[in-house]
gemmi code that builds the backbone of each chain (N, CA, C; Angstrom):
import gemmi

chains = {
    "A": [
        ("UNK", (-8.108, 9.881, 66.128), (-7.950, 9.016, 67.290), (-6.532, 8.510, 67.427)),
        ("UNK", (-6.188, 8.029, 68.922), (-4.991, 7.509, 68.741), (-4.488, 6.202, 67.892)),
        ("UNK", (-5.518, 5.744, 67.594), (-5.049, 4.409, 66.382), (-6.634, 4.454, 65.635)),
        ("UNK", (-5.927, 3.233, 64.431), (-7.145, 2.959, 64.079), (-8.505, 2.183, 64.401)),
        ("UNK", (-9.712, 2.708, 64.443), (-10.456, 1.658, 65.020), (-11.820, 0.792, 63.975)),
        ("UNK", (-11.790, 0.093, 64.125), (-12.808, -0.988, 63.388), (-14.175, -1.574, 64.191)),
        ("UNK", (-14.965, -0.861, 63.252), (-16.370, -1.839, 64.255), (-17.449, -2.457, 62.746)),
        ("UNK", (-17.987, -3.704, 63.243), (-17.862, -3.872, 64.513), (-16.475, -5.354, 64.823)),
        ("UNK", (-16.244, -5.725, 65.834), (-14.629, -6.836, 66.000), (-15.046, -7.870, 65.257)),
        ("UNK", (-16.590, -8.036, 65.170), (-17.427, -9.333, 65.693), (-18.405, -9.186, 64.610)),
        ("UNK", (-18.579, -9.855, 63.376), (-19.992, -9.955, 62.348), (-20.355, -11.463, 62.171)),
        ("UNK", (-21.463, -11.741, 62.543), (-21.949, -12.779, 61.808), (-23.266, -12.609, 61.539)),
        ("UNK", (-23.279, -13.124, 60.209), (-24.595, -12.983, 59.102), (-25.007, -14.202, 58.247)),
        ("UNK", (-26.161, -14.051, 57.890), (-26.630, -15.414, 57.103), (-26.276, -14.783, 55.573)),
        ("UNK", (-26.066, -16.004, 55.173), (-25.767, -16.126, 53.870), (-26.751, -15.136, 52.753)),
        ("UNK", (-26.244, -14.341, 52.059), (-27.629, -13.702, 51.131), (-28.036, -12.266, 51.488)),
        ("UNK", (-27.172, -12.011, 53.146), (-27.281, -11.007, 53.402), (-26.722, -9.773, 53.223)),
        ("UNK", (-26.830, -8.092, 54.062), (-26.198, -7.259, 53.121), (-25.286, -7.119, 54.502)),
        ("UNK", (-23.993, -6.222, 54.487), (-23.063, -6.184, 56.189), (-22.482, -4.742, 55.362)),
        ("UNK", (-22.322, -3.996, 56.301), (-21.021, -3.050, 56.116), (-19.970, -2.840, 57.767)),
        ("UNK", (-19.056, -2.851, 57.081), (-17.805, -2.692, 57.727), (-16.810, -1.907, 58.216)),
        ("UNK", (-16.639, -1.033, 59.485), (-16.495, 0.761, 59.247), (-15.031, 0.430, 59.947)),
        ("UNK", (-14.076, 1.574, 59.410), (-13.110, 1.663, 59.886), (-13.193, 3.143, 59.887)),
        ("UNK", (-12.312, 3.594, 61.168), (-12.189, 4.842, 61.641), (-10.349, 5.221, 61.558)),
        ("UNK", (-9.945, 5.619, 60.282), (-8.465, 5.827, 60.724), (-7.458, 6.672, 61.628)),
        ("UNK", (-6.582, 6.830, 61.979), (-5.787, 8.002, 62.619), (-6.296, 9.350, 61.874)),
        ("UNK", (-6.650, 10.072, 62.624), (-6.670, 11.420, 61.984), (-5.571, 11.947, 61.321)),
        ("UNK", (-5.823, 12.707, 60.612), (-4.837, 13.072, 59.455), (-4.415, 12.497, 58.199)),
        ("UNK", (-4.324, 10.871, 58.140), (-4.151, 9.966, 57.679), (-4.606, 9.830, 56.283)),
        ("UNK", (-4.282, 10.710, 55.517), (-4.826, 10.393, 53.785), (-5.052, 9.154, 53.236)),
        ("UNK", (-4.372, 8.174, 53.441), (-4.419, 7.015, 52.990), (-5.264, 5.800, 53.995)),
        ("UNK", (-5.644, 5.260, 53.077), (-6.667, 3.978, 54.084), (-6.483, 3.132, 52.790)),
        ("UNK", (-6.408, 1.827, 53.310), (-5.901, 0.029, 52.701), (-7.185, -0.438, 53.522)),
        ("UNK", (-7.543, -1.354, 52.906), (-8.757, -2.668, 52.516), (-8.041, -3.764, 52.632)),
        ("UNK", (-7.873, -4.880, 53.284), (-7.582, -5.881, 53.546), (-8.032, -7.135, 53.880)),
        ("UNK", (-8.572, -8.351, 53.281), (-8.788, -9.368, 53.937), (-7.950, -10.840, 54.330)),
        ("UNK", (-8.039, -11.381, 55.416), (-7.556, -12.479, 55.964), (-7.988, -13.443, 55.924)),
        ("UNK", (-8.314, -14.469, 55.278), (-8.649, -15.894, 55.591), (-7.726, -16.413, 56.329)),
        ("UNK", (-8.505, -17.458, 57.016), (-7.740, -18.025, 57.941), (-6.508, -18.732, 57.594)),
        ("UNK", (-5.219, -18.231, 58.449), (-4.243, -19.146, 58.487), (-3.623, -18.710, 57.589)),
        ("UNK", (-4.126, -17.599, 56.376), (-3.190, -16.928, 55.493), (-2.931, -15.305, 55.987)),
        ("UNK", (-1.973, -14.634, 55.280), (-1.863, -13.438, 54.482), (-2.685, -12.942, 54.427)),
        ("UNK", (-2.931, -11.184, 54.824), (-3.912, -10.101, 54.218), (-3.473, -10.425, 52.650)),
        ("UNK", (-4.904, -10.120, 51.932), (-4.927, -9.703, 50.544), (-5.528, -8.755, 50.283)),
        ("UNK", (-4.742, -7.907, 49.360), (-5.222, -6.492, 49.625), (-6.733, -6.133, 48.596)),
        ("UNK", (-7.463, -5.279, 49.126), (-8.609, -5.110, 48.377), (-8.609, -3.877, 47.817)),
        ("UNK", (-8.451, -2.615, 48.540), (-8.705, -1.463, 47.941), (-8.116, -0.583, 48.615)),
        ("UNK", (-7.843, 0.458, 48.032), (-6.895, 1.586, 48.645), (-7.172, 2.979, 48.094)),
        ("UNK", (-7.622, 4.238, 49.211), (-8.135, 5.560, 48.978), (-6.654, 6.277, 49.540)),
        ("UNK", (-6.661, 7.609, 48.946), (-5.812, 8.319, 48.467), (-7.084, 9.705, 48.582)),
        ("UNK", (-7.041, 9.968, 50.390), (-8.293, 10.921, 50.383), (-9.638, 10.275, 50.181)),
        ("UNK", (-10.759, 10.898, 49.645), (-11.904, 10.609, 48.498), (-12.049, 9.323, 47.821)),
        ("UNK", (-10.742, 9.085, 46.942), (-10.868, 8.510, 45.839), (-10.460, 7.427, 45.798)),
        ("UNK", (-10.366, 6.106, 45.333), (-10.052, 4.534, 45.378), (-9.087, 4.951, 44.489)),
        ("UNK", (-8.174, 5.123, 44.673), (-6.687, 4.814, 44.240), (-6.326, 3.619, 43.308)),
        ("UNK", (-6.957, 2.598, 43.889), (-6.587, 1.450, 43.436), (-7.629, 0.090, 44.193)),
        ("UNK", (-8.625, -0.380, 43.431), (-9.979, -1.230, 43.748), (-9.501, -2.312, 43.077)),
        ("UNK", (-8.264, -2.700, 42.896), (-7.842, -4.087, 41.673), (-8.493, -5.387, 42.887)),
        ("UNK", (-8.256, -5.367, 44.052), (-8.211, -6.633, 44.335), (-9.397, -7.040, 45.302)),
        ("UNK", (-10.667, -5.900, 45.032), (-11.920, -6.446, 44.992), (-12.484, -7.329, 44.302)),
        ("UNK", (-12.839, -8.627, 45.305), (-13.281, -9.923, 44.245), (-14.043, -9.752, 43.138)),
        ("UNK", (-15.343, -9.303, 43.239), (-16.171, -8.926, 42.686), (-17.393, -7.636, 42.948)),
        ("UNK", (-18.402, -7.951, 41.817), (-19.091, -6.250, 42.486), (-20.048, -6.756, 43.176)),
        ("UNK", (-19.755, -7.383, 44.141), (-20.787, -7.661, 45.478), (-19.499, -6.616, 46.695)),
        ("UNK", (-18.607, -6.544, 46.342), (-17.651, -5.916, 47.525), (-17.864, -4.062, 46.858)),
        ("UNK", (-17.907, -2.989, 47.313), (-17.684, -1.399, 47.354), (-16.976, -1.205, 48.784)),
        ("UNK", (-16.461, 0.126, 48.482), (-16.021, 0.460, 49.645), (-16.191, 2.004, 49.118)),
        ("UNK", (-16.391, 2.757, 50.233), (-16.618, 4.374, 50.108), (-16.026, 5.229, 51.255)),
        ("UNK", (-15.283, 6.800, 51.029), (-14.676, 7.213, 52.134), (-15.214, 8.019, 51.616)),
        ("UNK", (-16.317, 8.881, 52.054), (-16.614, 10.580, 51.452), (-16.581, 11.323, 51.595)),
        ("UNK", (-15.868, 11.488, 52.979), (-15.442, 12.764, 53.432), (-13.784, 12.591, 53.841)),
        ("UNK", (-13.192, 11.791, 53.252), (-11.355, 11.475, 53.356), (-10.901, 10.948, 54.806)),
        ("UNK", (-11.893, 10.325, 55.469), (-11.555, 10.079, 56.926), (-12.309, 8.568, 57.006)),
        ("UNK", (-13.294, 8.318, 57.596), (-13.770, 7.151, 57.678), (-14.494, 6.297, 56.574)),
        ("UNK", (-14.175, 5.161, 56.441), (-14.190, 4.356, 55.456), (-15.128, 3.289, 55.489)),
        ("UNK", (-16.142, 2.611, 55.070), (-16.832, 1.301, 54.767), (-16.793, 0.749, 53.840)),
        ("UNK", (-17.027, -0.298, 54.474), (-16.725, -1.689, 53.303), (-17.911, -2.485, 53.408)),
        ("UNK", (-18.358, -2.503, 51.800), (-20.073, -2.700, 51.838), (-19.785, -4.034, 51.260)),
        ("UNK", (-20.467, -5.200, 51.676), (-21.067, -6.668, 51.162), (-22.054, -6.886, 50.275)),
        ("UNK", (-22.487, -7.439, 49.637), (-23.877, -7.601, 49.394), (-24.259, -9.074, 48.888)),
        ("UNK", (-25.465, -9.405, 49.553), (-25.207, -10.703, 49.196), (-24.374, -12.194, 49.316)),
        ("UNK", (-24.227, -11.916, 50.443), (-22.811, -12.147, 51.086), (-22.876, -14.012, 51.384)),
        ("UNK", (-21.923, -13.960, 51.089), (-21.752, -15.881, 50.535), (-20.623, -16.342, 51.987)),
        ("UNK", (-20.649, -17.818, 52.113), (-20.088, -18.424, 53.368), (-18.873, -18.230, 52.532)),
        ("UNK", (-18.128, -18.134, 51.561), (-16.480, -17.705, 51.098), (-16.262, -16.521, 51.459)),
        ("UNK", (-17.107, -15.654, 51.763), (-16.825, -14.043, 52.617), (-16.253, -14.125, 53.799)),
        ("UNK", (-16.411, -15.019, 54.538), (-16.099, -15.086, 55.948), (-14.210, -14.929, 55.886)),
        ("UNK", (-13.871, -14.096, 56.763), (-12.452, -13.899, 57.036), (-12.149, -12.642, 57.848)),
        ("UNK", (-11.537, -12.253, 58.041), (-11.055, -10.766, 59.148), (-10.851, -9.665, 58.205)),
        ("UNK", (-11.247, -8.767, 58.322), (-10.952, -7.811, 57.301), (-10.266, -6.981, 58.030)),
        ("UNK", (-9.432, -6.492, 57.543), (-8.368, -5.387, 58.196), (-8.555, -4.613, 57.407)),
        ("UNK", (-8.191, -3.168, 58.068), (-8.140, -1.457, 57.924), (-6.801, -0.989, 58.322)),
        ("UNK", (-6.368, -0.155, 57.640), (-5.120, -0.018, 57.336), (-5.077, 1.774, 57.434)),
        ("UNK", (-4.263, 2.581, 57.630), (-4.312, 4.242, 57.112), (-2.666, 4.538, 57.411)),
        ("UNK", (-2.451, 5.718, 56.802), (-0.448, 5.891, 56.664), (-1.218, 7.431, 55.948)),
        ("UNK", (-0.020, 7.860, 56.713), (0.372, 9.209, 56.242), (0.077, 10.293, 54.896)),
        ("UNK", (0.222, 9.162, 53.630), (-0.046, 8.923, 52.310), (1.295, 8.951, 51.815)),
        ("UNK", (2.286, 8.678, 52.316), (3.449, 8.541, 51.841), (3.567, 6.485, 52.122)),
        ("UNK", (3.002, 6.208, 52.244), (2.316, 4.684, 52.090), (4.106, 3.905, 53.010)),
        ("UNK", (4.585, 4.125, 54.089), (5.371, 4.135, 54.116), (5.395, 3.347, 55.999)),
        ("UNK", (4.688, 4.310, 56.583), (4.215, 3.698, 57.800), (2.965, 3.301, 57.964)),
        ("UNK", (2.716, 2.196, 58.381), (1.060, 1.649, 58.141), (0.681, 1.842, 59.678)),
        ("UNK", (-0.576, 1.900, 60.183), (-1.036, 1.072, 61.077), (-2.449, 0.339, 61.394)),
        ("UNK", (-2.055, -0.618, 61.564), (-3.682, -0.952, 61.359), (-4.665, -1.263, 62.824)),
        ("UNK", (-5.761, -1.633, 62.283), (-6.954, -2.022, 62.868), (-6.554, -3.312, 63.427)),
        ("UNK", (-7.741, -3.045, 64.183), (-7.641, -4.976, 64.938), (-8.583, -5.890, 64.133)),
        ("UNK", (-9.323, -5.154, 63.328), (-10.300, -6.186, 62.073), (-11.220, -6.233, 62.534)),
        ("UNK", (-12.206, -6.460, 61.943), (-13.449, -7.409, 61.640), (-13.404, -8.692, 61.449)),
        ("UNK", (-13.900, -9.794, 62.401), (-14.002, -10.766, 61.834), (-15.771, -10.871, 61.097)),
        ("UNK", (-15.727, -11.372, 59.952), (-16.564, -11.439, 59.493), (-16.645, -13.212, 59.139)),
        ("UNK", (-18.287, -13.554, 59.884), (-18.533, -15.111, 59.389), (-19.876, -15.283, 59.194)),
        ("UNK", (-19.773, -15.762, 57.739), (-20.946, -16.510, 56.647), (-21.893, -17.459, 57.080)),
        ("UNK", (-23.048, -17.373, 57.818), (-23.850, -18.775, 58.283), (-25.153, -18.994, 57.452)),
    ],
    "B": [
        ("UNK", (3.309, -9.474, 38.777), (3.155, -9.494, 39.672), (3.999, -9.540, 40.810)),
        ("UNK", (3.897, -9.049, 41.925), (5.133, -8.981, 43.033), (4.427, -10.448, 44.060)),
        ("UNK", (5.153, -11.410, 44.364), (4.824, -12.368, 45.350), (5.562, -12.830, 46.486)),
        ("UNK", (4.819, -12.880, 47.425), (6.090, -13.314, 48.807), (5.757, -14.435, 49.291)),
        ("UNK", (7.045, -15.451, 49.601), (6.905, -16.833, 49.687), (7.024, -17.231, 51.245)),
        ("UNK", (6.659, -17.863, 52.334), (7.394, -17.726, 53.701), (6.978, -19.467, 53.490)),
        ("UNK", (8.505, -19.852, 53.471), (8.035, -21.883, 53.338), (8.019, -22.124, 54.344)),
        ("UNK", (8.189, -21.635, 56.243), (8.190, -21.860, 57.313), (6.699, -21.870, 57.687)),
        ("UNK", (5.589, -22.963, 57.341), (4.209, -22.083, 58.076), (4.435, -22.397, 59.330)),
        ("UNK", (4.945, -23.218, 60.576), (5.257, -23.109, 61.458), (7.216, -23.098, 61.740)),
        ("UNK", (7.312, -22.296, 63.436), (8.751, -22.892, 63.740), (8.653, -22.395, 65.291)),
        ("UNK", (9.588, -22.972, 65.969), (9.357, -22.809, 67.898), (10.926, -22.583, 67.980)),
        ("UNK", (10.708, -22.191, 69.034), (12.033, -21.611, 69.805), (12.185, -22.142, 71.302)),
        ("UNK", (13.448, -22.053, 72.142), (13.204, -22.140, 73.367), (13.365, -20.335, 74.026)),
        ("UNK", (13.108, -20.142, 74.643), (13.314, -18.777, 75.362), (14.726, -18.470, 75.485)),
        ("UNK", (15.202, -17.085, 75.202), (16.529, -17.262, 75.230), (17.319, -17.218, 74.171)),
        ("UNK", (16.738, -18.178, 73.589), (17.219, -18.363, 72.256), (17.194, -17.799, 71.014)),
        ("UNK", (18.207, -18.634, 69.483), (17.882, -17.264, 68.122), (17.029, -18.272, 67.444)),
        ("UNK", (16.274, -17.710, 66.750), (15.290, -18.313, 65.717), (15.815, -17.485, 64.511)),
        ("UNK", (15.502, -18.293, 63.241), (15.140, -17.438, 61.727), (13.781, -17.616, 61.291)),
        ("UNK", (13.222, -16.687, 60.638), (12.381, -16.803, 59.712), (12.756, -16.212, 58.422)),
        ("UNK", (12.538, -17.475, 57.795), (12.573, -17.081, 56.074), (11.373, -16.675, 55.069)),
        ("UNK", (11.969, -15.520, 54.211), (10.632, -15.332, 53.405), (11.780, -14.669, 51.704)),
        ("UNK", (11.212, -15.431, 50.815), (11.584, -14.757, 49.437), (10.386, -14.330, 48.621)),
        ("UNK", (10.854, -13.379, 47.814), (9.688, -12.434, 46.998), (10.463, -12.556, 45.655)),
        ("UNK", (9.050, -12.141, 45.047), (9.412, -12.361, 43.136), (9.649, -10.792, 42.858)),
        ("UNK", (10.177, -10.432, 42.177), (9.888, -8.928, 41.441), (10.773, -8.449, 40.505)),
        ("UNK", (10.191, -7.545, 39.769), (11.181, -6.836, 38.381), (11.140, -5.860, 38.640)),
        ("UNK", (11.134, -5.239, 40.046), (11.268, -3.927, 40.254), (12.756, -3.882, 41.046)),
        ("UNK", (13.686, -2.616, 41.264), (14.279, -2.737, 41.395), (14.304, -1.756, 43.010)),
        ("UNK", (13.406, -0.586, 43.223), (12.812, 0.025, 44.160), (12.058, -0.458, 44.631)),
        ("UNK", (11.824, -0.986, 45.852), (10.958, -1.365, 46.741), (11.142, -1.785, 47.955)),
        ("UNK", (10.384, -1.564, 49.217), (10.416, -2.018, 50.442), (9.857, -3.272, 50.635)),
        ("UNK", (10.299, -3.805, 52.349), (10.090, -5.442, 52.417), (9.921, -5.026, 54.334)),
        ("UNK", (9.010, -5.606, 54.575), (8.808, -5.510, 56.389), (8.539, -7.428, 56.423)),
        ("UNK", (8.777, -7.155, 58.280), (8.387, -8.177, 58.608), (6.897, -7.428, 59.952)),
        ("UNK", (6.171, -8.283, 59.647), (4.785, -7.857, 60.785), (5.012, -9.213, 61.771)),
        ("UNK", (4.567, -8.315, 62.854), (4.087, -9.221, 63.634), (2.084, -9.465, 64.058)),
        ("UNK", (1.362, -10.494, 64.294), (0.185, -11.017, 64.467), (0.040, -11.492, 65.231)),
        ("UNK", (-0.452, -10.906, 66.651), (-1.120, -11.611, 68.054), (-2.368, -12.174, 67.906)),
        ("UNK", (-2.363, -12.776, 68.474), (-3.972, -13.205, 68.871), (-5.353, -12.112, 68.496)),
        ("UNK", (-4.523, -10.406, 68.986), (-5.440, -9.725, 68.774), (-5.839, -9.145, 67.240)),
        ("UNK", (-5.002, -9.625, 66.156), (-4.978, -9.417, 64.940), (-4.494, -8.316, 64.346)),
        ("UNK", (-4.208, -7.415, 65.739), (-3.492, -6.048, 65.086), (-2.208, -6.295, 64.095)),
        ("UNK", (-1.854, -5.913, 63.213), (-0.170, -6.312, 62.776), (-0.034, -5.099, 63.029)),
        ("UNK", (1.076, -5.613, 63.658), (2.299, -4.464, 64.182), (4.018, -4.831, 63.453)),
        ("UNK", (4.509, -3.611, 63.431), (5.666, -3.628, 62.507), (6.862, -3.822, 63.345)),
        ("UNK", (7.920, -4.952, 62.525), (8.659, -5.362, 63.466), (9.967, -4.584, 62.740)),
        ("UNK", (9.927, -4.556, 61.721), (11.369, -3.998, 61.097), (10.946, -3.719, 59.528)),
        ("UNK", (11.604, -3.037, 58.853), (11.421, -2.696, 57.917), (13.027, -2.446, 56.877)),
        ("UNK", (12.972, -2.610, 55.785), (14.183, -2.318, 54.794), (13.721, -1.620, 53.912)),
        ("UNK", (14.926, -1.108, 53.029), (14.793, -0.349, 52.065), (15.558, -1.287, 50.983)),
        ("UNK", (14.914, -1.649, 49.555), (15.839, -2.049, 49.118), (17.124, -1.175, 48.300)),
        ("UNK", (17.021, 0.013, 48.343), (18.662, 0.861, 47.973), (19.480, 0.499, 49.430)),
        ("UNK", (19.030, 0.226, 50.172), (20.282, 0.010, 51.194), (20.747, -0.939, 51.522)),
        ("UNK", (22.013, -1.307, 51.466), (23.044, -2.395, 51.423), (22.908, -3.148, 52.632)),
        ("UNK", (23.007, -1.852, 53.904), (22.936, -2.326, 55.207), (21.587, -3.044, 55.349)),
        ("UNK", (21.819, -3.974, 56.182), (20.549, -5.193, 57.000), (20.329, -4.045, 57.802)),
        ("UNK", (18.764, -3.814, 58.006), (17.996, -3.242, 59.450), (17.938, -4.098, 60.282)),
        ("UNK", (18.158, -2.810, 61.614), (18.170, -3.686, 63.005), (17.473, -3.386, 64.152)),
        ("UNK", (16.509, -3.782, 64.877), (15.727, -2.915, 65.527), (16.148, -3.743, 66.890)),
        ("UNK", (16.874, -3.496, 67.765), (16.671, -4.277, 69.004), (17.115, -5.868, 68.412)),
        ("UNK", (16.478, -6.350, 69.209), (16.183, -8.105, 68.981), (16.365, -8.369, 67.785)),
        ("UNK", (16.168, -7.536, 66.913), (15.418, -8.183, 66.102), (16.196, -7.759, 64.581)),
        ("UNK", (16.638, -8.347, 64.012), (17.477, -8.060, 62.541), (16.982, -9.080, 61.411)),
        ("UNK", (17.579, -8.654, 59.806), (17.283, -8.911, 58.745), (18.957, -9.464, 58.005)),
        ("UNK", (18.512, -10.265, 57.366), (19.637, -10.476, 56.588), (18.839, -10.391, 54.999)),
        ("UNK", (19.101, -9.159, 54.040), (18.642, -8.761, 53.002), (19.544, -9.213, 51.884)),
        ("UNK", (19.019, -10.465, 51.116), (20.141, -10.562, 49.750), (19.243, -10.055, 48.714)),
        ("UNK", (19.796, -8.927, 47.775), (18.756, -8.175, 47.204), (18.736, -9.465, 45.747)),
        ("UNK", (20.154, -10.394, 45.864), (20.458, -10.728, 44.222), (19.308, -12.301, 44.308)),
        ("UNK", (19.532, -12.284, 45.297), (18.681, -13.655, 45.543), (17.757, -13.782, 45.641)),
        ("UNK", (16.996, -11.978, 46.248), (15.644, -12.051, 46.883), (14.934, -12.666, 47.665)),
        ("UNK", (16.035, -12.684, 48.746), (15.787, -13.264, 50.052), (15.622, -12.068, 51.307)),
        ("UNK", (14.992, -12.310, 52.506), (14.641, -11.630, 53.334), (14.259, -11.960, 54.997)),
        ("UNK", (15.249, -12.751, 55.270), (14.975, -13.883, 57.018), (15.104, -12.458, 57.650)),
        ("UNK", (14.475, -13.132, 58.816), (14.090, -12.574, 59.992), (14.983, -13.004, 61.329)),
        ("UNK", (15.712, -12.468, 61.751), (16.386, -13.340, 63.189), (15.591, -12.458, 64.525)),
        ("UNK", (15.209, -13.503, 65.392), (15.052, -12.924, 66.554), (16.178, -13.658, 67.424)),
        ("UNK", (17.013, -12.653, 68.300), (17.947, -12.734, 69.020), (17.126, -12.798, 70.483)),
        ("UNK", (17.703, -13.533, 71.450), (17.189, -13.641, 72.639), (15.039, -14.101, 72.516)),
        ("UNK", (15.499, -14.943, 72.572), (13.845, -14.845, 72.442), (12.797, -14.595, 73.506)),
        ("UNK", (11.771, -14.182, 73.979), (10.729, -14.107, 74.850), (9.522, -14.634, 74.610)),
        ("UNK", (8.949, -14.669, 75.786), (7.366, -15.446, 75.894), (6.498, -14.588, 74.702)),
        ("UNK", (6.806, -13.447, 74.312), (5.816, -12.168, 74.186), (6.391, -12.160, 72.846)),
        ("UNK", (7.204, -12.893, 72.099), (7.676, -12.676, 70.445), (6.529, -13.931, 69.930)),
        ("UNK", (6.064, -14.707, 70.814), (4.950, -15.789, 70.049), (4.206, -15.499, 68.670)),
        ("UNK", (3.452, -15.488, 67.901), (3.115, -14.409, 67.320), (2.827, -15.134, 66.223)),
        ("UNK", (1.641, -14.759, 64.960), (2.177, -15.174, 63.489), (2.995, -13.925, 62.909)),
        ("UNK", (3.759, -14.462, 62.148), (5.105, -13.261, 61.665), (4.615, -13.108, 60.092)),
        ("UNK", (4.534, -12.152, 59.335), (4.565, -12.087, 57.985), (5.232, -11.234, 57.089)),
        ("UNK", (6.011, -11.731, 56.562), (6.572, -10.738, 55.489), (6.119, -10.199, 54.414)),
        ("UNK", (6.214, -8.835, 54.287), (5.493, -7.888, 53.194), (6.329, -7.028, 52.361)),
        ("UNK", (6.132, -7.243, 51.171), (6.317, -6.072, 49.955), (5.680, -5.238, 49.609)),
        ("UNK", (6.260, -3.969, 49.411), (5.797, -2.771, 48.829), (6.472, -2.483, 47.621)),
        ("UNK", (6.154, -1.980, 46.717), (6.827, -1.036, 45.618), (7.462, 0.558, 46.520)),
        ("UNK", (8.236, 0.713, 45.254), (8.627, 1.855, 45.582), (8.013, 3.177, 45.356)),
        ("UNK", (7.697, 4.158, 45.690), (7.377, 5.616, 45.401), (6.884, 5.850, 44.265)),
        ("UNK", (7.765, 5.180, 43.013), (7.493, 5.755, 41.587), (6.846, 4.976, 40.665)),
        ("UNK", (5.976, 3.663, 41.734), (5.553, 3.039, 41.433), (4.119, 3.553, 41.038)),
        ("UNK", (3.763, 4.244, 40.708), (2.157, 4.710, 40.469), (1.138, 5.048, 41.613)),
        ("UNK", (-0.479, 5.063, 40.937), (-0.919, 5.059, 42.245), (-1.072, 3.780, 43.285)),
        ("UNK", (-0.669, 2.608, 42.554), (-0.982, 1.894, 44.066), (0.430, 1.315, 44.890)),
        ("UNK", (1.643, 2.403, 44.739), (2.936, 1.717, 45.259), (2.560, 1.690, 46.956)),
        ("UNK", (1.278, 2.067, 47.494), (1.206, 1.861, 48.599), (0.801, 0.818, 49.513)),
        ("UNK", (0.225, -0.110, 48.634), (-0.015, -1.114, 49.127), (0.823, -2.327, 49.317)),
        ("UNK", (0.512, -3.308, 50.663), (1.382, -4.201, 50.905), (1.036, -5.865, 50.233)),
        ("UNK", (1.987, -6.077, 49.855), (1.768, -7.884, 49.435), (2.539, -8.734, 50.327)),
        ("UNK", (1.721, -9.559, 50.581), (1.813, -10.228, 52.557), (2.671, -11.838, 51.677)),
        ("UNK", (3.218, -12.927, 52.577), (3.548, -13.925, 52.020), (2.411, -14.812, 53.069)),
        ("UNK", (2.692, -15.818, 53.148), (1.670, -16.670, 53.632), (1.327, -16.624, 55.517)),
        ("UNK", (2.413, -16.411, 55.885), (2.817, -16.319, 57.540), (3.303, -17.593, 57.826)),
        ("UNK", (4.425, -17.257, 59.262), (4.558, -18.640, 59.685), (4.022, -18.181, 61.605)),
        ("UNK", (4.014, -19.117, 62.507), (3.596, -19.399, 63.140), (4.785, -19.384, 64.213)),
        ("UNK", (4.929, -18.977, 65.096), (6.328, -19.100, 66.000), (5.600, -19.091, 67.351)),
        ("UNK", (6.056, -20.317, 67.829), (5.726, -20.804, 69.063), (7.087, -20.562, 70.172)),
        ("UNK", (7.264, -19.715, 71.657), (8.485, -19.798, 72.185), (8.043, -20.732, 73.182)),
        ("UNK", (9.124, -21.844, 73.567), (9.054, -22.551, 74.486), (9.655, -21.789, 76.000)),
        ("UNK", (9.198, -21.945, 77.131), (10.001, -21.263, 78.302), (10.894, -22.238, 78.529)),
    ],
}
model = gemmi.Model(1)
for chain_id, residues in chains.items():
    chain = gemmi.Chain(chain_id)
    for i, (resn, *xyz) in enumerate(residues, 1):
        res = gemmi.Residue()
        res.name, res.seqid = resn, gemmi.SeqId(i, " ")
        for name, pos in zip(("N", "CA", "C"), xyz):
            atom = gemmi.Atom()
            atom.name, atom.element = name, gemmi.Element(name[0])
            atom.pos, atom.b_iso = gemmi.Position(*pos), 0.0
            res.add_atom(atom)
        chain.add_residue(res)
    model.add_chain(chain)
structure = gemmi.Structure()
structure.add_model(model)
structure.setup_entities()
């Protein structure tokens, strides 16, 4: 596609529940970044595929967060159990794999009720 | 750990006018990139400029330039001429460099500041 796209813009869920989170990157795009926003701060990065494979899952809070790409193109980001500290925008990210030009998504906002 | 500091969480401008934004980062690397994003309302970040740190020269995109002290590890932002449409939250980001392993691809954001233009 011509950019990246994220669905759905808009989540809200009760507390306890399960959500997944799909990002669709630029075609071609080897690389895809995991990102979340709380309000009023900085993305913090969560996870990053390299194709297939999580490259790098360091800054998944805990194992209530996965994320899976299984065919090297579109990506989800699975919840479980999902607590009112979940709530924030999650951004999707994909680059070339030379990690060099990014572009991202317009996010998910995701909120905890 | 690599960290980016932006002590501006807000700053305004009048139209027309130059603004700075400041942001410093921690690191023991000596390869690595540094952007500034921009953040609309619509949450996309979009890239406003970007450096390299092997290069001496400040990047300049339009409007919009860097003053890079690599010894200080500093990294402001000037917008020249300002417009209604630079409003924005701004954030500065670090990357590692290339030979940084597998995760030199990811970005480390500083806090954002908030830039309001007055007309």
């Amino acid at each position: 596609g011509a950019g990246v796209s994220q669905t759905p813009s808009n989540k809200v869920t009760e507390k306890g529940k399960y959500v997944e989170l799909r990002c669709d990157p630029i075609s071609g795009h080897t690389a895809l970044y995991w990102y979340r926003q709380s309000l009023g701060q900085g993305p913090e990065f969560l996870i990053y595929f390299q194709g297939t494979g999580a490259a790098d899952d360091s800054g998944l809070p805990n194992d209530r967060f996965f994320a899976v790409r299984p065919e090297g193109s579109v990506s989800t980001l699975k919840i479980q159990r999902t607590e009112r500290g979940d709530s924030a925008v999650y951004l999707c990210a994909s680059s070339s794999g030379h990690g060099y030009g990014y572009t991202f998504g317009s996010g998910t906002r995701l909120t905890v009720v | 750990a690599q960290t980016v500091t932006q002590s501006q969480p807000e700053m305004s401008v009048q139209e027309a006018e130059t603004v700075t934004l400041s942001c410093t980062y921690d690191t023991s690397e000596s390869d690595y990139y540094l952007f500034w994003y921009k953040q609309p309302p619509s949450r996309q970040m979009i890239l406003v400029i970007r450096q390299e740190a092997y290069k001496q020269q400040n990047a300049t995109e339009n409007r919009f330039s860097v003053n890079f002290q690599k010894a200080a590890k500093s990294f402001s932002l000037k917008i020249s001429d300002s417009q209604l449409g630079d409003a924005a939250m701004y954030f500065c980001a670090y990357r590692r460099g290339n030979a940084g392993g597998t995760s030199y691809g990811k970005l480390t954001f500083g806090q954002g500041t908030i830039l309001t233009v007055h007309p």
